[in-house]
TORBADREN-883302 format. One record per residue: x, y, z of N, C-alpha, C, O in turn; residue in three letters. Coordinates in steps of 0.001 Angstrom, whole numbers, plus 500000, padded with zeros to 6 digits. Layout:
XYZXYZXYZXYZALA...
% end
This chain:
044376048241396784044982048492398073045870047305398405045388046200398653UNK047252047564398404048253046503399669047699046342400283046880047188400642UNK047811044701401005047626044195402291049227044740403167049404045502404118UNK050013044076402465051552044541402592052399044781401992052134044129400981UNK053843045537401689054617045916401304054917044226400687054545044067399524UNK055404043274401216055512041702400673054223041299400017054375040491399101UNK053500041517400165051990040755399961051604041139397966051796042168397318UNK051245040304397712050995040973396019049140040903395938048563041341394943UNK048452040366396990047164040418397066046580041909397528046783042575398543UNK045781042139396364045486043938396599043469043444396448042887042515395889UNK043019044581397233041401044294396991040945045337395848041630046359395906UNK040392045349395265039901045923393827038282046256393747037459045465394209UNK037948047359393189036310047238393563036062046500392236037197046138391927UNK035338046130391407034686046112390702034152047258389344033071047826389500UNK034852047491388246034463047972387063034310047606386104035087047189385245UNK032499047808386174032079047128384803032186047688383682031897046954382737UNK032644049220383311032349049958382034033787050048381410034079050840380515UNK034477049330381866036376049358380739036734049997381207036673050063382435UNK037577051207380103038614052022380571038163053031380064037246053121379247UNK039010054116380689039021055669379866038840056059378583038105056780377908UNK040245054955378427041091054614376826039434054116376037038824055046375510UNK039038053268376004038173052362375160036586053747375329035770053994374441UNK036636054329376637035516055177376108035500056296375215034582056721374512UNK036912056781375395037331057975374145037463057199373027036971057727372030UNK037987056066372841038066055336371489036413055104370939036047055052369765UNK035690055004371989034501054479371306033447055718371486032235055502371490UNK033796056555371580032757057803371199032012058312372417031172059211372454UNK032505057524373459031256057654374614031065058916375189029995059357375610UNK032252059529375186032164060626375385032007062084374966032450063156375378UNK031045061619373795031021062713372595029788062354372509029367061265372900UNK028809063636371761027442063812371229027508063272369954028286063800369160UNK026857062342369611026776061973368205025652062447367380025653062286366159UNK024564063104368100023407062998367933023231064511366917022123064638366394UNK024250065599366646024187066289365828024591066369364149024369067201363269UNK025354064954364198025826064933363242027436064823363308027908063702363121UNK028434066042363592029822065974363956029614065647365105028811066271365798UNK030356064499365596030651064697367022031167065557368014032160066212367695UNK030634065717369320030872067258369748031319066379371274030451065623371711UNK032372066463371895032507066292373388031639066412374210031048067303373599UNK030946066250375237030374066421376215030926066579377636031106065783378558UNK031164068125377451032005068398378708031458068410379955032186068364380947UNK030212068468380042030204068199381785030174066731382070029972066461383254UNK030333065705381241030686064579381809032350063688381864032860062687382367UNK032824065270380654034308064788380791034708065475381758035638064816382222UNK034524066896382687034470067598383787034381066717385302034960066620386384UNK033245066178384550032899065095385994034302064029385921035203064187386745UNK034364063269385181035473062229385205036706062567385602037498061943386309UNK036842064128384826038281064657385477038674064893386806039817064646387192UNK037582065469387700037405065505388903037482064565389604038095064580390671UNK036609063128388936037036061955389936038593061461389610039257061354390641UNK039090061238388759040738061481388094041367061857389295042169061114389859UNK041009063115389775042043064467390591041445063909392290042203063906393260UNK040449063611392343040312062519393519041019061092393791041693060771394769UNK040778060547392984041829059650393248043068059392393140043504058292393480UNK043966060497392578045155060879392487045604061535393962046592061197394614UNK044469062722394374044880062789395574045189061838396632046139061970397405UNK044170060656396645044065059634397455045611058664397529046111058037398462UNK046080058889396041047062057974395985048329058853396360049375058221396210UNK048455059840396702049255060927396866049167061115398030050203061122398694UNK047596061379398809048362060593400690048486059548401218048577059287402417UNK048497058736400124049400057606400728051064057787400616051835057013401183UNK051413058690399968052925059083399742053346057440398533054303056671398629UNK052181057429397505052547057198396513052914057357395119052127056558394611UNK053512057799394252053696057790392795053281056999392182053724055855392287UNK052366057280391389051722056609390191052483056211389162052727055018388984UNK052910057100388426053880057178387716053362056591386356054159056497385422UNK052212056240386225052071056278384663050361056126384211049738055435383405UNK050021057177385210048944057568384754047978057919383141047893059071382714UNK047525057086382637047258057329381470045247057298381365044412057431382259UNK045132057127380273043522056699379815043200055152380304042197054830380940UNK044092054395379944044120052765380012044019052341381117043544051235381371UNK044639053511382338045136053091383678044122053711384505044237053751385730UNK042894054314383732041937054895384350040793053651384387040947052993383358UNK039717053106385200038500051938385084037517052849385330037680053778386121UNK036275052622384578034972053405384648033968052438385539034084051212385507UNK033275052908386093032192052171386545031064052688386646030945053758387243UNK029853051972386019028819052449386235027817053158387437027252052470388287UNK027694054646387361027061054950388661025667055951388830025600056973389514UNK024711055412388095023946055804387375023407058134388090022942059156387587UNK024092057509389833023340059038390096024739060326389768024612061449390256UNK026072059951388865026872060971388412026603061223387065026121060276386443UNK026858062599386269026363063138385686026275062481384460025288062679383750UNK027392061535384020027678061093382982027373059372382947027414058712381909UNK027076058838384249026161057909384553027581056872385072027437055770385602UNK028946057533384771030426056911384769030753057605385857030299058732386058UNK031901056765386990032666056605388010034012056543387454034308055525386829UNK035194057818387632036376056895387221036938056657388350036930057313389392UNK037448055640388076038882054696389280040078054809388475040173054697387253UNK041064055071389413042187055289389333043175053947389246043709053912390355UNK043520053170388701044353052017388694045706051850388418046221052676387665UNK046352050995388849047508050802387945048783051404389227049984051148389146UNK048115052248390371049512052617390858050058051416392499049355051209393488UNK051104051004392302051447050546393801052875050948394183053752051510393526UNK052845050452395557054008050934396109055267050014395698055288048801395486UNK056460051096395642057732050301395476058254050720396374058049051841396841UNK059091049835396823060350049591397647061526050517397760062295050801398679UNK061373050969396245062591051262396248062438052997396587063466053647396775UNK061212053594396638060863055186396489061207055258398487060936054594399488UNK061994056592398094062024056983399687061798058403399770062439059393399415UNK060410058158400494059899059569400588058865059953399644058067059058399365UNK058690061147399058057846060708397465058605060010396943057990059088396408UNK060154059905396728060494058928395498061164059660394543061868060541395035UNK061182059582393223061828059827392158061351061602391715062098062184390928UNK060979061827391881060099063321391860058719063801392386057793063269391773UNK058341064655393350057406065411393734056736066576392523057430067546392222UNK055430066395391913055470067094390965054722068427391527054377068229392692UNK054372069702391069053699070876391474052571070971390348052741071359389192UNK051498070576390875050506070754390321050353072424389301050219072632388095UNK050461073372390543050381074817390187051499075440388968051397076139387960UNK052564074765389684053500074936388417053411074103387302053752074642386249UNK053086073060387242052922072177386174054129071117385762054261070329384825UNK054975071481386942056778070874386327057407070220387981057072070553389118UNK058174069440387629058516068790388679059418070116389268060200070906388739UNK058771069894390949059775070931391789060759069879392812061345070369393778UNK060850068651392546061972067714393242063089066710392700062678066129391696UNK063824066497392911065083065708391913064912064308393068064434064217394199UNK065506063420392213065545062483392874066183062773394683066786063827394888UNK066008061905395704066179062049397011065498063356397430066062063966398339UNK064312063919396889063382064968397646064266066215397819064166066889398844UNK065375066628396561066019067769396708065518068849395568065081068453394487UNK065592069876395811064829071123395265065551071164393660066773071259393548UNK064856071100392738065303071212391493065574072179390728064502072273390130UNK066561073373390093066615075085389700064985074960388707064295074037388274UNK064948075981388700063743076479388226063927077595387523064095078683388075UNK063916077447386315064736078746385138063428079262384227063582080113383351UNK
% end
């Protein structure tokens, strides 16, 4: 979180379990215990959901992320969610230079940006 638009001091919670990135790299999110590794979707379900929560969060603030990835995701340990992991959303702040949403408004439902730069309606073919 900004203190201010000038200010570069942001408050941060605390994540002890890495990143997204390093838990898909390191198996965490897969059954090992059969032999092939198999995903474990209700805890990648759960993560995605907190993902789409904190995206919302950063979205009423009338911010763009803009480079949302695995790396830019922090896990934290929370032993009463399903997968025992919290994700946090990191990596997005405000610029100066975005007016309004900024550089594009994307449509979830559609899947494709419905805004051009300056918040004008983009053809849709």
């Amino acid at each position: 979180m900004w203190c201010s638009r000038r200010s570069a001091l942001r408050r941060a919670e605390f994540c002890d379990s890495g990143t997204l990135k390093a838990a898909i790299d390191d198996g965490k999110l897969h059954d090992l215990s059969s032999g092939a590794p198999r995903p474990v979707m209700s805890h990648i379900l759960q993560l995605a959901t907190d993902i789409a929560a904190g995206m919302s969060h950063v979205h009423s603030r009338r911010v763009v992320h803009g480079d949302l990835t695995p790396a830019n995701v922090l896990l934290k340990s929370t032993p009463s969610t399903v997968s025992g992991l919290q994700a946090k959303v990191a990596g997005a702040r405000p610029d100066s230079s975005l007016k309004g949403w900024g550089r594009a408004q994307l449509s979830v439902s559609k899947g494709k940006a419905d805004r051009a730069p300056g918040n004008r309606p983009v053809a849709q073919g």
